[in-house]
SEMIDO-788600 format. One record per atom (N, C-alpha, C): x, y, z; chain; atom name. Coordinates in Angstrom, 2 decimals. Each point is the difference from the previous one (the first is absolute). Layout:
% SEMIDO-788600
NODE       c1       c2       c3  chain  name
NODE        X        Y        Z      A    CA
...
//
This chain:
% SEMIDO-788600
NODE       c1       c2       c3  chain  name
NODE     0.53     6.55   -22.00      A     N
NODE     0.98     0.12     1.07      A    CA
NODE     1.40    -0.16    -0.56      A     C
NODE     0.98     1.04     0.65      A     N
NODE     1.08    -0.65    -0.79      A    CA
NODE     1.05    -0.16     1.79      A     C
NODE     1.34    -0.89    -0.26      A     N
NODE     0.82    -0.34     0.76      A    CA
NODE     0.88     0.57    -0.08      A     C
NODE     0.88     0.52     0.91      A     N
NODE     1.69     0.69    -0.02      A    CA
NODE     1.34    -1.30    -0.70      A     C
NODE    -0.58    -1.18     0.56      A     N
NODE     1.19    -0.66    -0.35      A    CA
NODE     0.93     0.06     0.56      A     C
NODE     1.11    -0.11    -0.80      A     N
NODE     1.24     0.58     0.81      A    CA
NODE     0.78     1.51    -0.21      A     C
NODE    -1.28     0.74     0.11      A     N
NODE     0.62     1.25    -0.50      A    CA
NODE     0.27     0.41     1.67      A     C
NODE     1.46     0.31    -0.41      A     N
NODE     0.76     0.84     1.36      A    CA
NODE     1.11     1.01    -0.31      A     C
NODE    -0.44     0.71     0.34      A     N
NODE     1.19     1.59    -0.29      A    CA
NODE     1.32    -0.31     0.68      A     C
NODE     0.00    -0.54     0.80      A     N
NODE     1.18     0.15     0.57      A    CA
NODE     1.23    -1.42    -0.66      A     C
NODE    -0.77    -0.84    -0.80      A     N
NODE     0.85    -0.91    -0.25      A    CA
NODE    -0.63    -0.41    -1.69      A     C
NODE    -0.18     1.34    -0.65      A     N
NODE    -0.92     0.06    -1.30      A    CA
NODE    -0.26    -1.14    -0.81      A     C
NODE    -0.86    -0.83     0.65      A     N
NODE    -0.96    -1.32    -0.36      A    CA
NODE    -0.81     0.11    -1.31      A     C
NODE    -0.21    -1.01    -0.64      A     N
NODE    -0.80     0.04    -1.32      A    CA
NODE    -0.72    -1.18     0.71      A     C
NODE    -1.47     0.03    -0.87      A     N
NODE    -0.47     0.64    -0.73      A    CA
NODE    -0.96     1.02     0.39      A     C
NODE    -0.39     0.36     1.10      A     N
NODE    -0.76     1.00     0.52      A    CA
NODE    -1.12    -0.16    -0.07      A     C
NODE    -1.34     0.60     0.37      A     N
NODE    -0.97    -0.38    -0.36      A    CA
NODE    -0.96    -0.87    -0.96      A     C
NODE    -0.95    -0.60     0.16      A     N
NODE    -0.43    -0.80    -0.88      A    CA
NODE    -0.77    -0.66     0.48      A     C
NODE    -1.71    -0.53    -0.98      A     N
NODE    -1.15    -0.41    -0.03      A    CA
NODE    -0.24    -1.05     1.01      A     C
NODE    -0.54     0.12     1.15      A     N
NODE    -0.10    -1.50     0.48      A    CA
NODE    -0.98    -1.12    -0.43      A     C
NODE     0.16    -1.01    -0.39      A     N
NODE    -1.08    -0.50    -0.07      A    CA
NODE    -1.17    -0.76     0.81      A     C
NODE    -1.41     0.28    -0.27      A     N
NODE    -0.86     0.04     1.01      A    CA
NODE    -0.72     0.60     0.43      A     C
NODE    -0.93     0.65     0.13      A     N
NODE    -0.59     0.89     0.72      A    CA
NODE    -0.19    -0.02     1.52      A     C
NODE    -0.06     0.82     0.91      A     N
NODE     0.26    -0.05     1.64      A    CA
NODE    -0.49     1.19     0.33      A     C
NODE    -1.22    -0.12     0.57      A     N
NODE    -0.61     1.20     1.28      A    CA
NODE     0.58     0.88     0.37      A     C
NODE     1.04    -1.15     1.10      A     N
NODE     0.90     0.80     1.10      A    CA
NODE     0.85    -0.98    -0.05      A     C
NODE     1.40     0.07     0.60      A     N
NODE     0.70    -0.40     0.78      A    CA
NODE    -0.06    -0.17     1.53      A     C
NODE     0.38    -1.40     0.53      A     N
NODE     0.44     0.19     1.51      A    CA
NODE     1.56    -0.87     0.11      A     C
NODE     0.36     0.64     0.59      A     N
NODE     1.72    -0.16     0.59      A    CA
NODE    -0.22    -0.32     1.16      A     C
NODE    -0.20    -1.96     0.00      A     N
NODE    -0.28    -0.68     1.62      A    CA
NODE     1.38    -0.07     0.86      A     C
NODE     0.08     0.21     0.90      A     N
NODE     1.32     0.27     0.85      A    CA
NODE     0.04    -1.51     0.74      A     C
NODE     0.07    -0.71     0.18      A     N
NODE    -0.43    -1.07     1.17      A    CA
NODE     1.54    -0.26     0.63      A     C
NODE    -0.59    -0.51     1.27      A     N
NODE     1.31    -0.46     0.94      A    CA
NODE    -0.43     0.01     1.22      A     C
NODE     0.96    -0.78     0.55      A     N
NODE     0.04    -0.37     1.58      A    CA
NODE     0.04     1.41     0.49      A     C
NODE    -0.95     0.17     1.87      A     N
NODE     0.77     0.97     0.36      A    CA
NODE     1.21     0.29     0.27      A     C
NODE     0.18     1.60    -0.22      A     N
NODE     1.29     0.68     0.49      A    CA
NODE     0.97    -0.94    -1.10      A     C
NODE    -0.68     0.26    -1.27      A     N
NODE     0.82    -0.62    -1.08      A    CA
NODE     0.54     1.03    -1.03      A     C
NODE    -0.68     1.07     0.51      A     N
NODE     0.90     1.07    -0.94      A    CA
NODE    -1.49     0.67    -0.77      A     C
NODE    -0.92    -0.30    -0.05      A     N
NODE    -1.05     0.24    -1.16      A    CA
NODE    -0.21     1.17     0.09      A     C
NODE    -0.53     0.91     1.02      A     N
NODE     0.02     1.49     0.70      A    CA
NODE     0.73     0.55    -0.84      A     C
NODE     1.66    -0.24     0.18      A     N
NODE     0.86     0.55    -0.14      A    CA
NODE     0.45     0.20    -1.67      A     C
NODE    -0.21    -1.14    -0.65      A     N
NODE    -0.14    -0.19    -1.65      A    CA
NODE    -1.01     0.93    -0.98      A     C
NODE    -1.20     0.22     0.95      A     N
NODE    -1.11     0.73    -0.76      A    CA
NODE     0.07     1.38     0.67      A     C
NODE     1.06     0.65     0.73      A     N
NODE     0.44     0.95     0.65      A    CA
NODE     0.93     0.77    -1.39      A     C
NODE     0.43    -1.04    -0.21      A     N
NODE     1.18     0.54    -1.07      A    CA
NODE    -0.43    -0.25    -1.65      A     C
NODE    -1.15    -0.45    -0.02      A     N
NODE    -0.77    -0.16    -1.34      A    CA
NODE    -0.88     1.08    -0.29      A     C
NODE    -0.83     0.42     1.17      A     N
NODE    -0.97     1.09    -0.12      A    CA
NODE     0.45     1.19    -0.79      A     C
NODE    -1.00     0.48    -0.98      A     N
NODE     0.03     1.25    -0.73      A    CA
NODE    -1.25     0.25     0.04      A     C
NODE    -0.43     1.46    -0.95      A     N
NODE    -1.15     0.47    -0.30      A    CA
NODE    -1.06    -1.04    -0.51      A     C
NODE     0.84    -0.69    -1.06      A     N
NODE    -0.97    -1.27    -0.98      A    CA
NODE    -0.37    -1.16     1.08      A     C
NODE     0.06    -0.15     0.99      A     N
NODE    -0.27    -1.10     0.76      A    CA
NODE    -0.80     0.64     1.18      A     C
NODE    -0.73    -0.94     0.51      A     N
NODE    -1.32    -0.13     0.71      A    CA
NODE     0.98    -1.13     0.56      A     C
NODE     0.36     0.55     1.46      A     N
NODE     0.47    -1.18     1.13      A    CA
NODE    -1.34    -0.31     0.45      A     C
NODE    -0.22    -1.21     0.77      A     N
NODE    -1.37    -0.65     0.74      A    CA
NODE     0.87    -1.25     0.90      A     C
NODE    -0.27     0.08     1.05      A     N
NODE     0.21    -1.11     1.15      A    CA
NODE    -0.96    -0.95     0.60      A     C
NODE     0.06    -1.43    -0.50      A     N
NODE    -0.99    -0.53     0.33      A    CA
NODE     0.08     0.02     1.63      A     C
NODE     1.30     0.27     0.76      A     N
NODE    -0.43    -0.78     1.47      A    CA
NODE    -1.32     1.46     0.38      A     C
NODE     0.62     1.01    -0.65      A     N
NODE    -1.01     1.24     0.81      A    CA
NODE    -1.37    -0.33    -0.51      A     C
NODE    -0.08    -0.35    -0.88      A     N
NODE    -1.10    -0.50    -0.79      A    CA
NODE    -1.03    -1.19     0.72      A     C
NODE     0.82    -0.75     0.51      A     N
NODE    -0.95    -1.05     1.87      A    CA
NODE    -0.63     0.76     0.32      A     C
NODE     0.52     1.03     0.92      A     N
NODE     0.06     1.24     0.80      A    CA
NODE    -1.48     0.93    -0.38      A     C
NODE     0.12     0.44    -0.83      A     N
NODE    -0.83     0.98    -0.42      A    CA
NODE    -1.26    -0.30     0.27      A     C
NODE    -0.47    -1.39    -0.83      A     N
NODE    -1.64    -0.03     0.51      A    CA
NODE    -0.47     0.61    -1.46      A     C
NODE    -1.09    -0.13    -0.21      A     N
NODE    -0.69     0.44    -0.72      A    CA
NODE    -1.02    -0.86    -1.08      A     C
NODE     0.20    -1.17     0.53      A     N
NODE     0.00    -1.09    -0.70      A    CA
NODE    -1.18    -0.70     0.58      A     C
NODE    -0.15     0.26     1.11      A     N
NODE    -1.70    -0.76     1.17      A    CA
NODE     0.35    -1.17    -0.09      A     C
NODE     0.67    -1.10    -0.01      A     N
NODE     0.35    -0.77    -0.19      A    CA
NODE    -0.08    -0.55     1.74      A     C
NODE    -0.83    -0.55     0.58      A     N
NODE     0.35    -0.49     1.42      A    CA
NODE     0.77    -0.38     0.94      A     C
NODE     0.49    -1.30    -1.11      A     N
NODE     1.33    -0.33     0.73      A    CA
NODE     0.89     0.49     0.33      A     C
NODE     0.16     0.65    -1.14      A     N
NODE     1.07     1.00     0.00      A    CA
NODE     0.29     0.91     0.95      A     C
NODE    -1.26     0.57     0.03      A     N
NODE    -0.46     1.56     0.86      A    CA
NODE     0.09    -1.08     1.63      A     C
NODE    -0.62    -0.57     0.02      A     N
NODE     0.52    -0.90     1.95      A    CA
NODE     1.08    -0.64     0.01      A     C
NODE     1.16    -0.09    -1.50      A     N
NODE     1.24    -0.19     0.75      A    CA
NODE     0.70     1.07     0.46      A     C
NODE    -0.63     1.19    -0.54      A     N
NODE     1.06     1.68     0.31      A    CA
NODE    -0.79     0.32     1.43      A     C
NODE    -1.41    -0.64     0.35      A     N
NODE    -0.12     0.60     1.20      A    CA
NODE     0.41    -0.83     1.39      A     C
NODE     0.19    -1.21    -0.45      A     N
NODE     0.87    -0.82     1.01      A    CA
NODE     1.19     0.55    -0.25      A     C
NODE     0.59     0.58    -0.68      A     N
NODE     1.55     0.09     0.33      A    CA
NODE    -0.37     1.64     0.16      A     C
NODE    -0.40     0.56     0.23      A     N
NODE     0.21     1.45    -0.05      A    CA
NODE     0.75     0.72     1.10      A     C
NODE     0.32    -0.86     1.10      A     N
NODE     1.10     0.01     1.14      A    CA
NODE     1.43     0.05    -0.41      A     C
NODE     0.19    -1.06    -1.22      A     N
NODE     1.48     0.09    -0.23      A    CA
NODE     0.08     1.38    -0.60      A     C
NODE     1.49    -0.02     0.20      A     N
NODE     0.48     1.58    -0.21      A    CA
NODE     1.93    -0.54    -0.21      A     C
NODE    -0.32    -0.17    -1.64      A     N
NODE    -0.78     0.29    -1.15      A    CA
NODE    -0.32    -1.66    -0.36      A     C
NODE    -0.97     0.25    -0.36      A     N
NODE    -1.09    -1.20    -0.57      A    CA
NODE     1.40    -1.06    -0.87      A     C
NODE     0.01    -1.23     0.02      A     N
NODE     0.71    -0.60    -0.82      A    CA
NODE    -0.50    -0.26    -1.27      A     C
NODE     0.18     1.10    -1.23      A     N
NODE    -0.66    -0.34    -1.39      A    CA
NODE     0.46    -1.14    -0.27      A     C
NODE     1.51    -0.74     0.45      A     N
NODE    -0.12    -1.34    -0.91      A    CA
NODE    -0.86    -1.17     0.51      A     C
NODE     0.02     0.22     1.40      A     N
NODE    -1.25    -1.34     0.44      A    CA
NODE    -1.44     0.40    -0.47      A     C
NODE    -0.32     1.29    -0.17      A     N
NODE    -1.40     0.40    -0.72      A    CA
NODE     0.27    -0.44    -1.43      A     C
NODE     0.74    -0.04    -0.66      A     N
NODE     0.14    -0.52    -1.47      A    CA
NODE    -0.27    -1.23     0.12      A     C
NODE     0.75    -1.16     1.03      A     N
NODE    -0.21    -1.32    -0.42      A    CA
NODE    -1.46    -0.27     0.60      A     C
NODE    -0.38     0.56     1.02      A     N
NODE    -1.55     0.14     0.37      A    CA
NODE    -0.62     0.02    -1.03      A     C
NODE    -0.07     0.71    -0.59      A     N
NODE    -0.99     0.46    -0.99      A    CA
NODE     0.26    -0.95    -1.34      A     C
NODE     1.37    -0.77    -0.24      A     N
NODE    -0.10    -0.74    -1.09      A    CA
NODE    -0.64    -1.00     0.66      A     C
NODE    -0.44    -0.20     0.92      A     N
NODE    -0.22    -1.69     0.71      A    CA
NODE    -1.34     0.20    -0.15      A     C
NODE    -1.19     1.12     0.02      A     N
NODE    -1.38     0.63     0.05      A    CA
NODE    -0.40    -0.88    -1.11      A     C
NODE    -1.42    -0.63    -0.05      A     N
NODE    -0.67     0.22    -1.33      A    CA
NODE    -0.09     1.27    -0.80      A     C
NODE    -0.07     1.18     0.84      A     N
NODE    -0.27     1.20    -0.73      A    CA
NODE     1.44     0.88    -0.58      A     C
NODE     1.18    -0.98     0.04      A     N
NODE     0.83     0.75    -0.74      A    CA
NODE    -0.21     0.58    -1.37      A     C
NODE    -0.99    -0.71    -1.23      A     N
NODE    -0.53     0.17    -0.58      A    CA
NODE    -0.03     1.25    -0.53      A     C
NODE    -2.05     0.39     1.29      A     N
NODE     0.32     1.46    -0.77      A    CA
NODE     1.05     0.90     0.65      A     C
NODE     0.62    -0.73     1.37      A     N
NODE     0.87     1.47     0.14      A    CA
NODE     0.96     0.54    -1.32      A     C
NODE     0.35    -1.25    -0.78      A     N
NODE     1.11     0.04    -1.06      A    CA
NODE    -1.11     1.15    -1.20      A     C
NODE    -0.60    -0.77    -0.11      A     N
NODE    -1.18     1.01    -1.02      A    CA
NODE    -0.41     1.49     0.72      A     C
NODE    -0.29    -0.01     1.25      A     N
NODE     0.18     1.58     0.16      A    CA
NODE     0.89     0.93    -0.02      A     C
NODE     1.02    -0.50     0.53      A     N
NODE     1.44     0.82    -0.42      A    CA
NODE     0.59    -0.22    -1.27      A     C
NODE    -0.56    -0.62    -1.01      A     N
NODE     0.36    -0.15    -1.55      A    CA
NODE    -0.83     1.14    -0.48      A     C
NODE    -1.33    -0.13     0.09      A     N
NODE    -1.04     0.83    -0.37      A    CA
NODE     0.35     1.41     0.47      A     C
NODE     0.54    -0.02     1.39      A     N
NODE     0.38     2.09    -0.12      A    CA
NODE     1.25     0.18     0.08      A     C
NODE     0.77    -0.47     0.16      A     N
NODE     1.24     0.40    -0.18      A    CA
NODE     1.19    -0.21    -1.24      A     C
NODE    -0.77    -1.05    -0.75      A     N
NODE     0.71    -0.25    -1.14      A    CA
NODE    -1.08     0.32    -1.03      A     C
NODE    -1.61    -0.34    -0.59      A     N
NODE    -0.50     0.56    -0.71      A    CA
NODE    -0.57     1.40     0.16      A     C
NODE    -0.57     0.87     1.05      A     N
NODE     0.21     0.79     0.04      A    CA
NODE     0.50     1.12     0.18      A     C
NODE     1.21    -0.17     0.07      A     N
NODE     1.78     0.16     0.27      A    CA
NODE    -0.06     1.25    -1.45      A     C
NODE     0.24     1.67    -0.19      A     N
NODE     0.19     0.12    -0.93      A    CA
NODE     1.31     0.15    -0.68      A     C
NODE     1.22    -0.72     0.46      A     N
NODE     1.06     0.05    -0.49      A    CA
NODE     0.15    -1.61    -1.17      A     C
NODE     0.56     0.08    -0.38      A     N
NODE     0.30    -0.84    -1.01      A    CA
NODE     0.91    -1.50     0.52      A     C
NODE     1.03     0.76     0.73      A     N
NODE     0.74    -0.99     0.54      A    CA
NODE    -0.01    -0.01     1.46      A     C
NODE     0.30    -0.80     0.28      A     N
NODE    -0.38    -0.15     2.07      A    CA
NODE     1.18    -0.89     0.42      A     C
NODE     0.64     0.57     0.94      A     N
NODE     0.96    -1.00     0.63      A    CA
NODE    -0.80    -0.61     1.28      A     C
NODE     0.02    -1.40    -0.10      A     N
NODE    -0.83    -0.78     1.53      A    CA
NODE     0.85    -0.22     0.56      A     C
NODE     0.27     0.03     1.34      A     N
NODE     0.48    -0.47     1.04      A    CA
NODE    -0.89    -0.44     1.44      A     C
NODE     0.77    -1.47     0.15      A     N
NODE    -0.23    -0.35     1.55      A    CA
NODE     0.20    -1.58     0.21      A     C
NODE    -0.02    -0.59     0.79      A     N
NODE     0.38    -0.99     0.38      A    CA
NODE    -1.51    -0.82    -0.41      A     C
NODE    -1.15     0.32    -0.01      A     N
NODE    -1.21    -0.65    -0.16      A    CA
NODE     0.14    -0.58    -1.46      A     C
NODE     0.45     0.53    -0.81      A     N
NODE     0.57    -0.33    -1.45      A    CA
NODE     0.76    -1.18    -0.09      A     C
NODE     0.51    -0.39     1.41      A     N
NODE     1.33    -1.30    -0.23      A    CA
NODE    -1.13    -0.98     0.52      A     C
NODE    -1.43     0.25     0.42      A     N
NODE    -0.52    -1.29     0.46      A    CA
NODE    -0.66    -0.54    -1.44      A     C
NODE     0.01    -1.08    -0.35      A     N
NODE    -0.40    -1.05    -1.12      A    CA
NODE    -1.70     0.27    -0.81      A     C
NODE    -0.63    -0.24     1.09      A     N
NODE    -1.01     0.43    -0.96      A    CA
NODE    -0.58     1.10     0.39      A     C
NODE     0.44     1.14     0.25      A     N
NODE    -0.46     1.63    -0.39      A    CA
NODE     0.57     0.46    -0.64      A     C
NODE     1.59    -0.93    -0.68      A     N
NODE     0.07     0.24    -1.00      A    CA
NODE    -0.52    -0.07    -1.20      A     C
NODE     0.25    -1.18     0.12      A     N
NODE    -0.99    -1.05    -1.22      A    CA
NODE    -1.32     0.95    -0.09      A     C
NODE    -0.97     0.50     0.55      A     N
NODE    -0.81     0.34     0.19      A    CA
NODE     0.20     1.81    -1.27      A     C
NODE     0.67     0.32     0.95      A     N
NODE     0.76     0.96    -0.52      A    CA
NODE     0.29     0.50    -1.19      A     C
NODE     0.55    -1.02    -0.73      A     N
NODE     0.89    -0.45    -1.01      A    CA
NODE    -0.96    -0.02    -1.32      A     C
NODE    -1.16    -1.02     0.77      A     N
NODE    -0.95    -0.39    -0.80      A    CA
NODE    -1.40     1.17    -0.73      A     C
NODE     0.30     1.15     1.01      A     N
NODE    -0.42     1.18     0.01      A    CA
NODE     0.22     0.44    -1.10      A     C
NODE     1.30     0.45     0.30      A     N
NODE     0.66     0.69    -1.29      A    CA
NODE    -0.06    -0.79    -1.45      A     C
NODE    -0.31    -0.91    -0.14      A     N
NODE     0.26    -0.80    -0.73      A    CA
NODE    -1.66     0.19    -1.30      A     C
NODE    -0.87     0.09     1.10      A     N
NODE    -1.00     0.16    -0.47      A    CA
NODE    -0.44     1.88    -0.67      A     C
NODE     0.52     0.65     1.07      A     N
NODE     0.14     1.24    -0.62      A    CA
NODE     1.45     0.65    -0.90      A     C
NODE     0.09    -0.97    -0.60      A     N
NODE     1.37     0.45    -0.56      A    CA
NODE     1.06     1.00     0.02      A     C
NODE    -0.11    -0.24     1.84      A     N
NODE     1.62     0.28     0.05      A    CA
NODE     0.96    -0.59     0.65      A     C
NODE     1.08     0.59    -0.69      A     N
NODE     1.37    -0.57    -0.21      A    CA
NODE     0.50    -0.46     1.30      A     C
NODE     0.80    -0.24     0.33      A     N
NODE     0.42    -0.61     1.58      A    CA
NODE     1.58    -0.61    -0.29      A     C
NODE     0.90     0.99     1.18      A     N
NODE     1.53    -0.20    -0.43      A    CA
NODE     0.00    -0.34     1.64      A     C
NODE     0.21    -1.44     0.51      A     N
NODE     0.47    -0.27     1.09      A    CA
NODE     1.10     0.37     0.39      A     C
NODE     1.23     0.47     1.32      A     N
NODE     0.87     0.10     0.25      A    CA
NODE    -0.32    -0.13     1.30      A     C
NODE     1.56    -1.42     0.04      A     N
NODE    -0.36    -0.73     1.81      A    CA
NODE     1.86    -0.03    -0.27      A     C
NODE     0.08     0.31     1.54      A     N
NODE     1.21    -0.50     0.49      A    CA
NODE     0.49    -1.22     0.32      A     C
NODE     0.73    -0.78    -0.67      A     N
NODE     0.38    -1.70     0.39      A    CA
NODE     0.65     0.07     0.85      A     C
NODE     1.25     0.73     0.34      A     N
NODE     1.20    -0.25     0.91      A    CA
NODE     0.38     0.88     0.74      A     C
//
């Protein structure tokens, strides 16, 4: 793998490319933040061809996972309009079964993901241990993980 560095045309940076050290799968570019903190809007203006955007709140949503709890918290709320993904996020971190939800959406959307690099976004990312969970994922499949959270 090699790195850009600080190679930039417009302000002709040295040293330009070069070896990273390490070996790494994939990349993920974690977005985290409060809502209506800007995160949308950041990976709006990051997106290119080389990136694989993925949203964890749509990622609640979807299903696919059989996961029970889960699946009877979307059908008790299936009245709201639109569903609150951030109270379904802290729902679901509070579950015993956050678990595998973290491992099913690791397992298809980040390992069988065929892009290299993936930008994550969503607010489910700012709860503590789906991160951790998360984190610990990647960690085991060796990849890389570049957090970016908004402080202020």
């Amino acid at each position: 793998m090699t790195d850009i560095s600080t190679s930039c045309k417009k302000f002709n940076m040295w040293p330009g490319s070069r070896i990273l050290n390490g070996q790494y799968e994939k990349t993920v570019i974690l977005v985290v933040g409060s809502s209506c903190a800007g995160k949308s809007t950041l990976c709006e203006k990051l997106l290119n061809d080389n990136l694989c955007f993925v949203c964890t709140d749509s990622i609640c949503i979807r299903g696919g996972h059989q996961i029970k709890k889960i699946l009877d918290y979307l059908d008790e709320h299936k009245e709201d309009n639109p569903i609150n993904i951030g109270l379904m996020g802290i729902a679901i971190s509070k579950m015993e079964e956050y678990k595998p939800f973290v491992d099913f959406f690791f397992e298809k959307y980040i390992l069988e993901n065929d892009f290299e690099n993936i930008l994550l976004e969503g607010h489910l990312m700012s709860l503590d241990n789906i991160r951790e969970r998360f984190l610990a994922r990647c960690k085991e499949n060796k990849i890389r993980v570049w957090v970016m959270e908004r402080k202020a």
